[in-house]
Backbone as a printed PyTorch tensor [residue, N CA C, xyz], in Angstrom:
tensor([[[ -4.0920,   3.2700,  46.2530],
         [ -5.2110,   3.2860,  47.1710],
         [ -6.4950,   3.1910,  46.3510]],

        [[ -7.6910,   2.9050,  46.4880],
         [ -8.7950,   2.2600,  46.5950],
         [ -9.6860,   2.9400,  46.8590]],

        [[-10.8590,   4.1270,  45.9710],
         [-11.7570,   4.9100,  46.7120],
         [-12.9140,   4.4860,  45.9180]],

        [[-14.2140,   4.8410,  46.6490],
         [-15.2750,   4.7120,  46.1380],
         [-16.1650,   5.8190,  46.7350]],

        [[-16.9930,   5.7660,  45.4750],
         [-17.7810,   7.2970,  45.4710],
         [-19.0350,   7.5830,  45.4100]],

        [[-19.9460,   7.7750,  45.2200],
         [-21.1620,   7.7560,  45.3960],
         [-22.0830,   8.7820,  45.4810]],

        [[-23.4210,   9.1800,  45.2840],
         [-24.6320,   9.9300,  45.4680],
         [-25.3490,   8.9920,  45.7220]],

        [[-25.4070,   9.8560,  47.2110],
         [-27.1370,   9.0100,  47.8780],
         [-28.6100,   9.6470,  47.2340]],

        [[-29.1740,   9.1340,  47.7220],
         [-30.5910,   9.1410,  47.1310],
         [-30.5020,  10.9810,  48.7530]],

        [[-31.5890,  10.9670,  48.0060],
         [-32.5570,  12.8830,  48.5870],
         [-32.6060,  12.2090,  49.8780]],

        [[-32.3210,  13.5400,  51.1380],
         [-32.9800,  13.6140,  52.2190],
         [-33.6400,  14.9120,  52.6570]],

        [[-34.6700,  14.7810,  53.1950],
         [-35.3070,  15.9700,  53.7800],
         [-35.0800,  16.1130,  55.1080]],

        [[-34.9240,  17.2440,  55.0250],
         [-34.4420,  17.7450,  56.2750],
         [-35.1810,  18.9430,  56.5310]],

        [[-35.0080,  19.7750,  57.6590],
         [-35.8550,  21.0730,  57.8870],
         [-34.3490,  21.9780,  57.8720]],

        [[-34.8950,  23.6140,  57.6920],
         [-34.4030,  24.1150,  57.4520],
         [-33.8840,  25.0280,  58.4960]],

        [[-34.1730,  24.9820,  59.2330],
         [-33.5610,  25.4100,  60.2680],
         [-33.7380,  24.5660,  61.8210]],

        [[-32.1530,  24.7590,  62.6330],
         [-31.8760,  23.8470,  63.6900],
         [-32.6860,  24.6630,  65.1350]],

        [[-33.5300,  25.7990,  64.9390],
         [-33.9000,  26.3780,  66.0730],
         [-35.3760,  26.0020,  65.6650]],

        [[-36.2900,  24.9460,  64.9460],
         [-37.5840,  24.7270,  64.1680],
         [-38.2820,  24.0050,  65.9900]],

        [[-39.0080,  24.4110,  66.3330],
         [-39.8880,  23.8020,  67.2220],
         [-40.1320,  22.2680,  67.3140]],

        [[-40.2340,  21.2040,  67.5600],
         [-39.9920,  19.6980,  67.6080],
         [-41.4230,  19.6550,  66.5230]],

        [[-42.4510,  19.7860,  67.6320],
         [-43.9040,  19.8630,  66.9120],
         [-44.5530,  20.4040,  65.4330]],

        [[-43.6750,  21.4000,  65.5250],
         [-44.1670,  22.1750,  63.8190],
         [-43.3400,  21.7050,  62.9010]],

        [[-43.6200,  21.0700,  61.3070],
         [-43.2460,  21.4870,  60.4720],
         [-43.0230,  22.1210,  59.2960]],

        [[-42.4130,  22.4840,  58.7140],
         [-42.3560,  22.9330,  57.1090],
         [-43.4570,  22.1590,  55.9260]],

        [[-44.2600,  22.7580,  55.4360],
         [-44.9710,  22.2080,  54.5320],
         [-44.0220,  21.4660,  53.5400]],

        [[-43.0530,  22.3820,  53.1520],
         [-42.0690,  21.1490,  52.0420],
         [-40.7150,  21.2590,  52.9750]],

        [[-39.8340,  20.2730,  53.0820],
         [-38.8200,  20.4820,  53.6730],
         [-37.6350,  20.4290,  52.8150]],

        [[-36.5670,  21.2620,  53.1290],
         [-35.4840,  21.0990,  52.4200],
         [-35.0890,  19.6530,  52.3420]],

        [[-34.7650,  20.0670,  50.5670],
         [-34.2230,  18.2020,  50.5110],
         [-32.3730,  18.5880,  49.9010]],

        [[-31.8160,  17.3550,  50.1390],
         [-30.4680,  17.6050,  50.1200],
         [-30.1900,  15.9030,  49.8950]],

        [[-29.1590,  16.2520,  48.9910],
         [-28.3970,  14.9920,  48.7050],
         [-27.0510,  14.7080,  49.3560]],

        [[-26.4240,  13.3520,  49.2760],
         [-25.0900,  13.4360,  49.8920],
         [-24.5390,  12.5190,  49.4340]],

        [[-23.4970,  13.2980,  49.0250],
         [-22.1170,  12.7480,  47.7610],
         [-21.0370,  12.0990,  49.1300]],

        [[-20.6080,  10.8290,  48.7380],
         [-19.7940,   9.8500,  49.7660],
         [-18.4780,   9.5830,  49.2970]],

        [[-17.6310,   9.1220,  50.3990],
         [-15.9750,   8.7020,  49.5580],
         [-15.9870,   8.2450,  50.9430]],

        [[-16.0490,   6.9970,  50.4300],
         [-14.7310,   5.8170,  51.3060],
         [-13.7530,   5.5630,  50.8640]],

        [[-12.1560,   5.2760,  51.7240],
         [-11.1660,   5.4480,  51.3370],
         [-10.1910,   3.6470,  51.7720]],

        [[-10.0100,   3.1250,  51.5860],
         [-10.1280,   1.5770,  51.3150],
         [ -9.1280,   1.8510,  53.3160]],

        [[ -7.4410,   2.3660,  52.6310],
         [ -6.9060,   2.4680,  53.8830],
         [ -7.6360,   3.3590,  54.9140]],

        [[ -8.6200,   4.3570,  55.1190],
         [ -9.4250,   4.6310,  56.2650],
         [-10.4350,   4.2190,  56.7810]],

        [[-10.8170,   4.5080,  57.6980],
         [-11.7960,   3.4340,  58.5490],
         [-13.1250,   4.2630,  58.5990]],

        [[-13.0680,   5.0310,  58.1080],
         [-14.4460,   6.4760,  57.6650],
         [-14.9550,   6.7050,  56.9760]],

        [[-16.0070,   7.0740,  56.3670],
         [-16.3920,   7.6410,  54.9510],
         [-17.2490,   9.0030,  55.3050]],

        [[-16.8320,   9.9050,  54.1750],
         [-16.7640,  11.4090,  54.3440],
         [-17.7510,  11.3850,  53.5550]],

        [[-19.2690,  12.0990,  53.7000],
         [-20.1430,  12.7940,  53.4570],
         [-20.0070,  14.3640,  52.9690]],

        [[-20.7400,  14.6370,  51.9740],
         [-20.5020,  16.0050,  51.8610],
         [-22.4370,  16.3730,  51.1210]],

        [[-23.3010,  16.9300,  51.6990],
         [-24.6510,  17.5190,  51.8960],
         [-24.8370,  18.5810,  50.9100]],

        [[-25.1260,  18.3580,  49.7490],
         [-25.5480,  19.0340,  48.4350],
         [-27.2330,  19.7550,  48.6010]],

        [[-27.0450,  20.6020,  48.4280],
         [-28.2360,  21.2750,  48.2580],
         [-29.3800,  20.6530,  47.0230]],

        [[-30.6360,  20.1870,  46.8860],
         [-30.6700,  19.8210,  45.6510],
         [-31.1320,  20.6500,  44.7340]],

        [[-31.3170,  22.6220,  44.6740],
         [-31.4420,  23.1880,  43.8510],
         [-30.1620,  23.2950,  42.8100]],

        [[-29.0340,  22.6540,  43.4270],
         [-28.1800,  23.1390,  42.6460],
         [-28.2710,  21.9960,  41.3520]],

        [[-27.2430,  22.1250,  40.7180],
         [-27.3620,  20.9970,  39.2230],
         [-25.9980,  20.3840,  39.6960]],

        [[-26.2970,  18.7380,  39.0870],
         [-25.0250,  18.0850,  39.8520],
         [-24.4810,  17.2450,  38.3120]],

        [[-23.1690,  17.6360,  38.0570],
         [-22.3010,  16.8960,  36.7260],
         [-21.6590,  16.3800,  36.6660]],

        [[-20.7660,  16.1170,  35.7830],
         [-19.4410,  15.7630,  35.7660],
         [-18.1840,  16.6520,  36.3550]],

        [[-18.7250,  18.1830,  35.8560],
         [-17.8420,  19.4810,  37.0030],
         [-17.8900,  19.4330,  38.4320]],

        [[-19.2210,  18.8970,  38.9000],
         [-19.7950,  18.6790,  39.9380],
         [-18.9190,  17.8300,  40.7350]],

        [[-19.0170,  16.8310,  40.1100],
         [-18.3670,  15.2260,  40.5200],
         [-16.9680,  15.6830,  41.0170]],

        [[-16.4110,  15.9220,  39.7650],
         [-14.8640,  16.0620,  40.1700],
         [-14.8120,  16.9210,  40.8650]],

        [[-14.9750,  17.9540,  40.9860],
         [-14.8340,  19.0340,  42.3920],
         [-15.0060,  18.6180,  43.7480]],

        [[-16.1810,  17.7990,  43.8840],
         [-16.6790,  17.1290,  45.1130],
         [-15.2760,  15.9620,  45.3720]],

        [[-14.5760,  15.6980,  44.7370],
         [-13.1150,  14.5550,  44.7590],
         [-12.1960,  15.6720,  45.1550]],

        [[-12.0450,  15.8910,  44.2080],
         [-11.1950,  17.4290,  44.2780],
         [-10.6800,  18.1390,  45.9010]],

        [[-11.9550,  18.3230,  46.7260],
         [-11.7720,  18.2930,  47.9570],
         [-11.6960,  17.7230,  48.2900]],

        [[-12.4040,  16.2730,  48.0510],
         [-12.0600,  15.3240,  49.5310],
         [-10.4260,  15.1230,  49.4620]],

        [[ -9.8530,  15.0920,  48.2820],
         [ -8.2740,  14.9820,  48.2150],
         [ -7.8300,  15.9530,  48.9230]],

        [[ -8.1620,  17.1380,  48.8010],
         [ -7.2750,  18.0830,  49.5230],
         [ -7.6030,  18.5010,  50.8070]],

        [[ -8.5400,  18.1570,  51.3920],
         [ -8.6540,  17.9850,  52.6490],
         [ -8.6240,  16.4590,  53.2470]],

        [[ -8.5250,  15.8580,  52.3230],
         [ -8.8660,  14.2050,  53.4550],
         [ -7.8440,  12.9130,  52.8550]],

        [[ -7.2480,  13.6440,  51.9070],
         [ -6.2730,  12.7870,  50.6540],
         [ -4.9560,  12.5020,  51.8600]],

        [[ -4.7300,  11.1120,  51.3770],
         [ -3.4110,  10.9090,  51.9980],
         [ -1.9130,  10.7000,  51.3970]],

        [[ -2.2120,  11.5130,  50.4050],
         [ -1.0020,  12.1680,  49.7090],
         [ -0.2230,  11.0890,  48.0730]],

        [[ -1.0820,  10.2980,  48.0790],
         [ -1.0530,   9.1800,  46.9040],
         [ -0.5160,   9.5680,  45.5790]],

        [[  0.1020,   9.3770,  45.1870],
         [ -0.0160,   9.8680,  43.5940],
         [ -0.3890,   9.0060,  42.6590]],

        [[ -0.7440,   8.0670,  43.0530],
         [ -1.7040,   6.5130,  42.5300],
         [ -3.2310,   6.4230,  42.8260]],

        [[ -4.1400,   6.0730,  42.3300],
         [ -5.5180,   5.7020,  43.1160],
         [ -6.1070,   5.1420,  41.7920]],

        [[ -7.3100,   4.4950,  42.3460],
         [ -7.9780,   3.7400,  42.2100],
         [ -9.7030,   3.7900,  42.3320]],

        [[-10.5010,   4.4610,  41.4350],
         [-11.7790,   5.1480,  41.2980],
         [-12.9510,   4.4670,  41.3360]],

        [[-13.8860,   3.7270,  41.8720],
         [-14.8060,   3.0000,  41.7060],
         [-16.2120,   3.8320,  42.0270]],

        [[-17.1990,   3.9530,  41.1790],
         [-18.4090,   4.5470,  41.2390],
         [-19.1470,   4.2100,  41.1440]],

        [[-20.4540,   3.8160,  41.5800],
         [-21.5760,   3.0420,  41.7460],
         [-22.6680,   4.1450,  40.9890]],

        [[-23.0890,   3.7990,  39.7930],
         [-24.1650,   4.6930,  39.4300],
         [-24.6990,   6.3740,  39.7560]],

        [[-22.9210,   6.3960,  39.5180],
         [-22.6210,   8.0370,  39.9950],
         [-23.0800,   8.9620,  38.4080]]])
């Protein structure tokens, strides 16, 4: 199987879902989001990184790490492609 992986560029977002339409946050939470498309699925799984945290190579693989074990379709073969990860 065939995956590809990715970090998107920063999004801001507000920090809380009860925030008034009209008001906002002087700085808004920003957050990144690490991607995996999976060649045989028809989806690609997002996962919303905080960006205080620090993002690595420990980083990376952990963020795989789950999507395998929650979203893996049981392969013992694959195929890694990363775009300026």
């Amino acid at each position: 199987m065939h995956y590809w992986f990715d970090f998107a560029e920063q999004v801001h977002i507000t920090s809380t879902p009860r925030q008034p339409r009209l008001i906002y946050f002087k700085t808004p939470w920003k957050c990144g989001i690490f991607s995996v498309m999976c060649e045989g699925v028809t989806h690609q799984i997002n996962d919303f990184i905080n960006k205080a945290s620090t993002v690595g190579n420990n980083t990376t693989i952990s963020y795989l790490h789950h999507y395998y074990k929650k979203h893996g379709l049981g392969e013992t073969r694959a195929y890694l492609h990363a775009d300026n990860c």
